[in-house]
C-alpha angles and dihedrals in degrees: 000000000000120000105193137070111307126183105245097177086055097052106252082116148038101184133014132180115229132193120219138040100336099232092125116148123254091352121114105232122206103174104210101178144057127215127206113194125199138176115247135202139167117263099258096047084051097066095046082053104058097037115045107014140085125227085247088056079049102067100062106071128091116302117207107196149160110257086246098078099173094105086043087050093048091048094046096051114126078249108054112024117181088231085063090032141083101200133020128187 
């Protein structure tokens, strides 16, 4: 077993598993797994969040992410705020 990038279209591969959306190009794609997200905090930023901030103060503070955002975008919306929801992603 490799773990690495292979090139697949040239041969060095027949199957590869892939993290993310799944729209990549002449490839055929069988997703096999779901993923829950959730925020996470310690325990006493925790309580000063949810005691004495708003969602929008919540938003400034450090983000750790996946280099994929769109799920963090989508949570952080004026709409649907992860402080409001109980998933994002």
């Amino acid at each position: 077993m490799k773990i690495g990038n292979v090139d697949v279209d040239g041969g060095e591969a027949d199957l590869a598993i892939r993290y993310g959306h799944g729209m990549w190009q002449n490839v055929e794609v069988e997703s096999f797994l779901d993923e829950a997200l959730y925020p996470v905090a310690s325990l006493g930023l925790a309580e000063k969040l949810k005691n004495a901030l708003s969602a929008a103060d919540i938003l400034n503070y450090p983000l750790l992410h996946d280099s994929d955002v769109s799920g963090w975008r989508a949570c952080r919306s004026p709409m649907r705020t992860c402080a409001k929801a109980s998933s994002c992603g």
